[in-house]
DODREN-347359 format. One line per field, with one value per atom (N, C-alpha, C): residue number from 1; atom name; residue in three letters; x, y, z. Coordinates in nm, 4 decimals. Example, Ala and Ser with C-alpha at 12.3 -4.5 7.8 and 13.67 -1.06 7.14 Angstrom:
% DODREN-347359
num <- c(1	1	1	2	2	2) .
atome <- c(N	CA	C	N	CA	C) .
residu <- c(ALA	ALA	ALA	SER	SER	SER) .
X <- c(1.3190	1.2300	1.3200	1.2850	1.3670	1.2900) .
Y <- c(-0.5690	-0.4500	-0.3300	-0.2250	-0.1060	0.0030) .
Z <- c(0.7800	0.7800	0.7800	0.7080	0.7140	0.7870) .
This chain:
% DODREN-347359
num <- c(1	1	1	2	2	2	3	3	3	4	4	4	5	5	5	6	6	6	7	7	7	8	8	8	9	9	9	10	10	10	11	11	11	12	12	12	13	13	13	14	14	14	15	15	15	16	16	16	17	17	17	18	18	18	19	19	19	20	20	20	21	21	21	22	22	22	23	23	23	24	24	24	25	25	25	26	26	26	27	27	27	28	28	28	29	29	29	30	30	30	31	31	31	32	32	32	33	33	33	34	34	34	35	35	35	36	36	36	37	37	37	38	38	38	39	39	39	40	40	40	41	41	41	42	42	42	43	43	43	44	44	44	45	45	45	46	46	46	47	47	47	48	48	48	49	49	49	50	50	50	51	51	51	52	52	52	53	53	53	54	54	54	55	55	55	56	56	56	57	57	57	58	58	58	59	59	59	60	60	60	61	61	61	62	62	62	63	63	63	64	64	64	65	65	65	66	66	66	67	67	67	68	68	68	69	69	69	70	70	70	71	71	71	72	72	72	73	73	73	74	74	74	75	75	75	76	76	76	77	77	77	78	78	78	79	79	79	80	80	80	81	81	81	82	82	82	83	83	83	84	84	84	85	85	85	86	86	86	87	87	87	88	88	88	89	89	89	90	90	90	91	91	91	92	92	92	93	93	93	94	94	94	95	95	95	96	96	96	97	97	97	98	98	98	99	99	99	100	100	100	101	101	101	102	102	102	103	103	103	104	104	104	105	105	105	106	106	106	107	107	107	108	108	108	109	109	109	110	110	110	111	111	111	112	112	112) .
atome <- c(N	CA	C	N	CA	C	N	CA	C	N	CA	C	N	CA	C	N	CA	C	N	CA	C	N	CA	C	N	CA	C	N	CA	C	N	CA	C	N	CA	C	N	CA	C	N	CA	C	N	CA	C	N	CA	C	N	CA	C	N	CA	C	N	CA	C	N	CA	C	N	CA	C	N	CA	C	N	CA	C	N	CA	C	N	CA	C	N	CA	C	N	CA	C	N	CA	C	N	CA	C	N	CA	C	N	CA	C	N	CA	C	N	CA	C	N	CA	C	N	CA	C	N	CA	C	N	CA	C	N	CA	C	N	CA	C	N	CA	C	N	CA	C	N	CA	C	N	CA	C	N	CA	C	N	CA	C	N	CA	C	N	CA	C	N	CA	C	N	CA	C	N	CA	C	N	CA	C	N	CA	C	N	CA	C	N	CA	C	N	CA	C	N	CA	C	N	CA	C	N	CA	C	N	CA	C	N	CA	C	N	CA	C	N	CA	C	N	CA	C	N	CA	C	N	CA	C	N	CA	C	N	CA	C	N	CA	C	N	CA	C	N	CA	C	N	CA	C	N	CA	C	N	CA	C	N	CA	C	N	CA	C	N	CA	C	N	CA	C	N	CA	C	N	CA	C	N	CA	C	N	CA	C	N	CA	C	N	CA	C	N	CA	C	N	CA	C	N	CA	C	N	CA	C	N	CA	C	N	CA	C	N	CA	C	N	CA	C	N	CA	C	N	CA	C	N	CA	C	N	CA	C	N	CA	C	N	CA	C	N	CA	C	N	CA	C	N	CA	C	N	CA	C	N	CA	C	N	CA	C	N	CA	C	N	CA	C	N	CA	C	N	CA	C	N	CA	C	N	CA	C	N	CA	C	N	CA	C	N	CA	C) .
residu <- c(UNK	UNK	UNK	UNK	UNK	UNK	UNK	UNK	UNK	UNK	UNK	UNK	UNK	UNK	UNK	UNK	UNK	UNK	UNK	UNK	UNK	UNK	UNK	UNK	UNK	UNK	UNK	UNK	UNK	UNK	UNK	UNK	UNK	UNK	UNK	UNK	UNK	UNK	UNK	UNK	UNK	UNK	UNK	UNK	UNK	UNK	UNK	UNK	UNK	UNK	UNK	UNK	UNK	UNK	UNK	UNK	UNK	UNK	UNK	UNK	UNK	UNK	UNK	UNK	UNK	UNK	UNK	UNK	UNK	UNK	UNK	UNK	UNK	UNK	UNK	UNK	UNK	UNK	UNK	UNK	UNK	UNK	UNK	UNK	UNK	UNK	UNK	UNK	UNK	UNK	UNK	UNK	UNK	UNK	UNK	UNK	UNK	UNK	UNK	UNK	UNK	UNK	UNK	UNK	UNK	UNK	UNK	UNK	UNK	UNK	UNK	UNK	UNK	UNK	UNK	UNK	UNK	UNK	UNK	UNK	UNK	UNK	UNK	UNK	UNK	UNK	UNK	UNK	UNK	UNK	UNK	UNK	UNK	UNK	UNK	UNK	UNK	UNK	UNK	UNK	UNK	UNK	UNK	UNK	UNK	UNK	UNK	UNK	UNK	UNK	UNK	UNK	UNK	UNK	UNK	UNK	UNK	UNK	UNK	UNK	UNK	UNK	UNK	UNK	UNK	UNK	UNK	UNK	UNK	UNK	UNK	UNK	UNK	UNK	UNK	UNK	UNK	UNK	UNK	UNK	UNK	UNK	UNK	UNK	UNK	UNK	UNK	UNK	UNK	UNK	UNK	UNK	UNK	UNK	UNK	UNK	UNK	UNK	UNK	UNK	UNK	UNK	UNK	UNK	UNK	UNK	UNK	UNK	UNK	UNK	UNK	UNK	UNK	UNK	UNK	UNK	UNK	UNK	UNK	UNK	UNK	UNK	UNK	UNK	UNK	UNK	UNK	UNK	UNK	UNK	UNK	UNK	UNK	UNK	UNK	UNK	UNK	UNK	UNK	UNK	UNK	UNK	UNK	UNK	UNK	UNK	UNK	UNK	UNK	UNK	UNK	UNK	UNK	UNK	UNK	UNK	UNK	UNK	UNK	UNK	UNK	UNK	UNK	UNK	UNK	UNK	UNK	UNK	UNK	UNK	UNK	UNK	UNK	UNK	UNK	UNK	UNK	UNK	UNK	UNK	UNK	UNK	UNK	UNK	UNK	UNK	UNK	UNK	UNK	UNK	UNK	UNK	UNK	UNK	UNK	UNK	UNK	UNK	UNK	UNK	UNK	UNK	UNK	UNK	UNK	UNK	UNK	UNK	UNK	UNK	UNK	UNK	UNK	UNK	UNK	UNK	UNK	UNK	UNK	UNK	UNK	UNK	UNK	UNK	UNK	UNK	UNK	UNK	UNK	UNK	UNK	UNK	UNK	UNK	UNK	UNK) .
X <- c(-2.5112	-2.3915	-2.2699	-2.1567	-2.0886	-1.9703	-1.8778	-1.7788	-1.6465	-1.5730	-1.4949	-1.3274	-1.2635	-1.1729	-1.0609	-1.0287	-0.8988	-0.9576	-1.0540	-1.0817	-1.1858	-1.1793	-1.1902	-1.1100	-1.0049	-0.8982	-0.7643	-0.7820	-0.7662	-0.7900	-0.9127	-0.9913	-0.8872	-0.9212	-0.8826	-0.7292	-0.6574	-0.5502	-0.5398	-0.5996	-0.5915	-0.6241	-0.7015	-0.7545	-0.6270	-0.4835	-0.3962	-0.3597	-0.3678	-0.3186	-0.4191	-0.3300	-0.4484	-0.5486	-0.5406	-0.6053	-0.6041	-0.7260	-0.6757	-0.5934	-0.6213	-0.5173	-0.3815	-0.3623	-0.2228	-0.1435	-0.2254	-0.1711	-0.1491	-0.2422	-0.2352	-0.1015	-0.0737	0.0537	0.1766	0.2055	0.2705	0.3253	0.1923	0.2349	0.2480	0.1952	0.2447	0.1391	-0.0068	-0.1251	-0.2042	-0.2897	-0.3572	-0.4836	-0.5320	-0.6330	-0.7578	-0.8254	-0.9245	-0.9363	-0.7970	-0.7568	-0.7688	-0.7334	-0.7041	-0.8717	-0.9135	-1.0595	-1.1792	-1.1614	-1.1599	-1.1368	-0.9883	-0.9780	-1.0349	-1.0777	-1.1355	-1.2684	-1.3336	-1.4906	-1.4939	-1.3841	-1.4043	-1.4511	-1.4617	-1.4609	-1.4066	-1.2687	-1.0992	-1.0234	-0.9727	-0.8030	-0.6909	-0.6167	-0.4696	-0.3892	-0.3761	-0.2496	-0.1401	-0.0508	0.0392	0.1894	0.1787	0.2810	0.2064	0.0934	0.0704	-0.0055	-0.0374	-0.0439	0.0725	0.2066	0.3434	0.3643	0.3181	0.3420	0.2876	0.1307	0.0292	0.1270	0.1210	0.2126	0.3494	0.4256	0.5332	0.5076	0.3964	0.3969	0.3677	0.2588	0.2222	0.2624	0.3722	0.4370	0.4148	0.3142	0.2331	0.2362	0.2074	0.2402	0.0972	0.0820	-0.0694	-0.1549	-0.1177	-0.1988	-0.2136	-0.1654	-0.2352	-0.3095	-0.3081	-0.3757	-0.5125	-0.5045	-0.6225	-0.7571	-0.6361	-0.7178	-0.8602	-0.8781	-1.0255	-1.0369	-1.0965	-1.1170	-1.0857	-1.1328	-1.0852	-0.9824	-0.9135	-0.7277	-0.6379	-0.7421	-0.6545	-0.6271	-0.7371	-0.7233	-0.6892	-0.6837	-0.5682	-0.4510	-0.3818	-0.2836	-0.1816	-0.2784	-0.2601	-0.2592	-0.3504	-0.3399	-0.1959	-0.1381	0.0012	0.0787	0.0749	0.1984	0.2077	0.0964	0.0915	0.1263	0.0309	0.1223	0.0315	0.0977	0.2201	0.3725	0.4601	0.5808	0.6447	0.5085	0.5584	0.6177	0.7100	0.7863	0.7772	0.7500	0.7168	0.8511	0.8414	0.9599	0.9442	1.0861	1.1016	1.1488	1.1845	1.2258	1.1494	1.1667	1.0152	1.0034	1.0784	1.0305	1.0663	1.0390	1.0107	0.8370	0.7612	0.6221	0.6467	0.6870	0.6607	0.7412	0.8836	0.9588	0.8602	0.8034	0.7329	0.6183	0.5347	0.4156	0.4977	0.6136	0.6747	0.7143	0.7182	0.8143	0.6994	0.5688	0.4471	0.3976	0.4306	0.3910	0.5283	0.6607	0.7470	0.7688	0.7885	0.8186	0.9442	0.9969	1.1267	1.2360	1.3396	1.4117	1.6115	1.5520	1.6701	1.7435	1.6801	1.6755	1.8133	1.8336	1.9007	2.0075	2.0184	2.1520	2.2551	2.3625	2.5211	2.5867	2.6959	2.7672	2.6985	2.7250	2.6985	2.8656	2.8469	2.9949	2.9255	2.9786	2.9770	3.0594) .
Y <- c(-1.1820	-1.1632	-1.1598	-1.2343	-1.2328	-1.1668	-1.0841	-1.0136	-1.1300	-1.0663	-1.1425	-1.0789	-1.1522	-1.0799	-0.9513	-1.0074	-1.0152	-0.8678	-0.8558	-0.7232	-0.6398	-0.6418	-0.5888	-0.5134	-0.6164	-0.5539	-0.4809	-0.4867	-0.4064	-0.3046	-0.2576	-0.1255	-0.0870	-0.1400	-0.0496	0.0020	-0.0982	-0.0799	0.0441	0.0843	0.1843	0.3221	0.3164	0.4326	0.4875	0.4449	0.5142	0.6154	0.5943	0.6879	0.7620	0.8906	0.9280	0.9118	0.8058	0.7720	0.6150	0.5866	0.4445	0.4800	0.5459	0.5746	0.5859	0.6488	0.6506	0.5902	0.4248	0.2891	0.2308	0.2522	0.1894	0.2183	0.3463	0.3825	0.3341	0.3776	0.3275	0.1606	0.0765	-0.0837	-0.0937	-0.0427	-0.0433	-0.1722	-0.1586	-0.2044	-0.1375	-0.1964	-0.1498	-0.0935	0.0127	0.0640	-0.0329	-0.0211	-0.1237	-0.2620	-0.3245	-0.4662	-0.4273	-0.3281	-0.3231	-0.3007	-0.2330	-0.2114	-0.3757	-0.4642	-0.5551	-0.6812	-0.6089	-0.7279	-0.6343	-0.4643	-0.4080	-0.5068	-0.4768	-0.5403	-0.6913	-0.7783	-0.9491	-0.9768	-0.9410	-1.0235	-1.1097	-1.0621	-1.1085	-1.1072	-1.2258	-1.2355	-1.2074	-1.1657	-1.1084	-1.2261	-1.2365	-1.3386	-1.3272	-1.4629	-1.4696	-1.3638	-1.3173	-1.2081	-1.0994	-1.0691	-0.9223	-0.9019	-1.0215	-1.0357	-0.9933	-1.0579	-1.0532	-0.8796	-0.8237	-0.6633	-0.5862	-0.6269	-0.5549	-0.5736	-0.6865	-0.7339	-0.6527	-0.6509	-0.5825	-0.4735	-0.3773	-0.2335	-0.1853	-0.2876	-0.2370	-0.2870	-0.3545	-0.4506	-0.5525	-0.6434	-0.7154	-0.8827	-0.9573	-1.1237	-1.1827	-1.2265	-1.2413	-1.3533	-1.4197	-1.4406	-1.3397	-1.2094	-1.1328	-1.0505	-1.0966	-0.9838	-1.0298	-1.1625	-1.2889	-1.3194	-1.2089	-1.2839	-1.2075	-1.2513	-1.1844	-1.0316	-0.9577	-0.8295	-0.7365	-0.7390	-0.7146	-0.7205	-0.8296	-0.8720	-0.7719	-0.8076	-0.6908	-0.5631	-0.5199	-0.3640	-0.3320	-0.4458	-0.3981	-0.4045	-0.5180	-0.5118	-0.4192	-0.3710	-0.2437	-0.1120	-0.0715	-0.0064	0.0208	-0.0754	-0.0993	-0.0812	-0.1310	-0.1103	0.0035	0.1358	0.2145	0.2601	0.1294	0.1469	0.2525	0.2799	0.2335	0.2848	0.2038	0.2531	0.1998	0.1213	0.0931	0.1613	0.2097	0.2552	0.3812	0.4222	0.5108	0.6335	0.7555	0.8400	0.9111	0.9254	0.9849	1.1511	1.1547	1.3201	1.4071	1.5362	1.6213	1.6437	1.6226	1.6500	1.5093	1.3979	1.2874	1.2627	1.3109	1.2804	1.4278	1.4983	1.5876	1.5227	1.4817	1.4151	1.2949	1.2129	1.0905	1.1799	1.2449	1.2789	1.3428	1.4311	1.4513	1.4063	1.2733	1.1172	1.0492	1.0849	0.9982	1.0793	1.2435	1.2579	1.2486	1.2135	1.2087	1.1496	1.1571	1.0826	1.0164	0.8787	0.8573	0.9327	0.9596	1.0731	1.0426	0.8684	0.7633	0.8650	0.9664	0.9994	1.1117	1.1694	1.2716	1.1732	1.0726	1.0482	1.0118	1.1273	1.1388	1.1924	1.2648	1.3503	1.4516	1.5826	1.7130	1.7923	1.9179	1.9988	2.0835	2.2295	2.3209	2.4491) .
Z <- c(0.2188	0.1406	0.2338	0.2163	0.3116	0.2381	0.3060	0.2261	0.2646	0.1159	0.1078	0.2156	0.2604	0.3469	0.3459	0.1890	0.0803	0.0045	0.0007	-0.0487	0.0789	0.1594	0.2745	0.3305	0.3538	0.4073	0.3199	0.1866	0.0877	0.0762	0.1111	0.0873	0.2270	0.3247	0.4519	0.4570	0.4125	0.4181	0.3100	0.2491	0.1104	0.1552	0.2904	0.3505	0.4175	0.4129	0.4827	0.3979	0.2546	0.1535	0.0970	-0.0029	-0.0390	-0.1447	-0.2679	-0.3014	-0.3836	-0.4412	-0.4819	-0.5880	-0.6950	-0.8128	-0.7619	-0.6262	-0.6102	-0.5484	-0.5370	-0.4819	-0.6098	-0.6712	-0.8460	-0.8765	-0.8930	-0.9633	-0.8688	-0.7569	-0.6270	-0.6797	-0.6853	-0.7159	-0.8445	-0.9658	-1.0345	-1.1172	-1.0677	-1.0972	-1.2069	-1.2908	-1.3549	-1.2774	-1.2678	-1.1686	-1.1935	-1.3524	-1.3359	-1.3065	-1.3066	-1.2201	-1.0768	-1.0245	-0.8779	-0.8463	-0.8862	-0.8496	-0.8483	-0.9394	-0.9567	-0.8002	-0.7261	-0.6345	-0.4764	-0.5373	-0.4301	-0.4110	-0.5270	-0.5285	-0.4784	-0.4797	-0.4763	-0.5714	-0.6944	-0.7970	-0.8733	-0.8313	-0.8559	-0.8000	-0.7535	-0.6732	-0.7680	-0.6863	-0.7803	-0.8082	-0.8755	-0.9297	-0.8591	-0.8177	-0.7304	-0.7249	-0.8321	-0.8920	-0.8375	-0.8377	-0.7824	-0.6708	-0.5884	-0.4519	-0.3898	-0.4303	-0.4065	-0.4509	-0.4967	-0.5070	-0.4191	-0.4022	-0.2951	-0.1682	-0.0996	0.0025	0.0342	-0.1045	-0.0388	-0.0322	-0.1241	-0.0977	0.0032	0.0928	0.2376	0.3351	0.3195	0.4083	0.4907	0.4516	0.5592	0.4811	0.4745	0.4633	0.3868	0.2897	0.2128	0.2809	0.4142	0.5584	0.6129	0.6338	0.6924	0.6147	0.4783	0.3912	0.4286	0.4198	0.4127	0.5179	0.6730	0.7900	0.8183	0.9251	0.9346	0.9091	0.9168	0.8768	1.0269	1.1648	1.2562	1.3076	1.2946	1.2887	1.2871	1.1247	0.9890	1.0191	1.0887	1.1123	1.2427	1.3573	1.4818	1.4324	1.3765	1.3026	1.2283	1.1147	1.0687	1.1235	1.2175	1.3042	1.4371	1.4744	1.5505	1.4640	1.3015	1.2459	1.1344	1.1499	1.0540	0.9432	0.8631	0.7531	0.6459	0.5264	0.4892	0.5925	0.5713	0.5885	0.7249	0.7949	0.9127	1.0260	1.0191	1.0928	1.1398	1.3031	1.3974	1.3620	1.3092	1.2701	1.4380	1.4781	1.6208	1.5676	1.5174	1.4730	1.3998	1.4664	1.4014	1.3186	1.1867	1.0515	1.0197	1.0188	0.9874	0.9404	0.9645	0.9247	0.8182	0.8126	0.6694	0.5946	0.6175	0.4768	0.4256	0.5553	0.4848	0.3735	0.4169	0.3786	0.2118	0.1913	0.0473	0.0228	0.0521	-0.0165	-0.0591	-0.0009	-0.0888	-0.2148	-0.2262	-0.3721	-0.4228	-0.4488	-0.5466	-0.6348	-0.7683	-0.8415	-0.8238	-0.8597	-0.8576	-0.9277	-0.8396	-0.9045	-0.9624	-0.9770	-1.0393	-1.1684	-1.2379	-1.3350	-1.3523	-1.2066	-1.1663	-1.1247	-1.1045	-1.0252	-1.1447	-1.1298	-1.2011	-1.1810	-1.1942	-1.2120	-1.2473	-1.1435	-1.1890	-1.2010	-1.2263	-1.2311	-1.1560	-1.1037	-1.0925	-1.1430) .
């Protein structure tokens, strides 16, 4: 049985967070579709390849490439989020910026 790449390196990339449901919601996937392109049973449609991709920031050739690649790759560019925070509460804001809800809801005018 040879595994397929595309859901290989799916799964791994999924192990940065904490769970699959909360990549589901994150992209904005139906969980039993997403589970679907975990297994290789199903490729994502070019619309939600284009979502996976941007949520973890990586190019759907590198989603694609070998499975070892994938995970030096990923590994140098820690994702999600990419980007190495130099200031010491930079890894706690990231880590309470991954449970928040969007908070578009609050932005107006307040008084005091």
């Amino acid at each position: 049985m040879t595994s397929d790449p595309l859901s290989t390196n799916l799964t791994f990339a999924c192990t940065f967070l904490p769970s699959i449901a909360h990549v589901c919601r994150r992209i904005g996937i139906n969980r039993q579709q997403f589970n679907k392109y975990l297994s290789g049973r199903v490729r994502p449609s070019r619309y939600n390849m284009r979502k996976i991709c941007e949520f973890f920031g990586i190019t759907e050739g590198e989603l694609l490439m070998e499975p070892a690649r994938f995970a030096d790759l990923i590994a140098l560019r820690r994702l999600p989020g990419g980007e190495v925070e130099t200031t010491p509460v930079g890894p706690t804001l990231r880590r309470l910026n991954q449970f928040s809800e969007p908070l578009e809801r609050y932005c107006g005018s307040y008084f005091r």
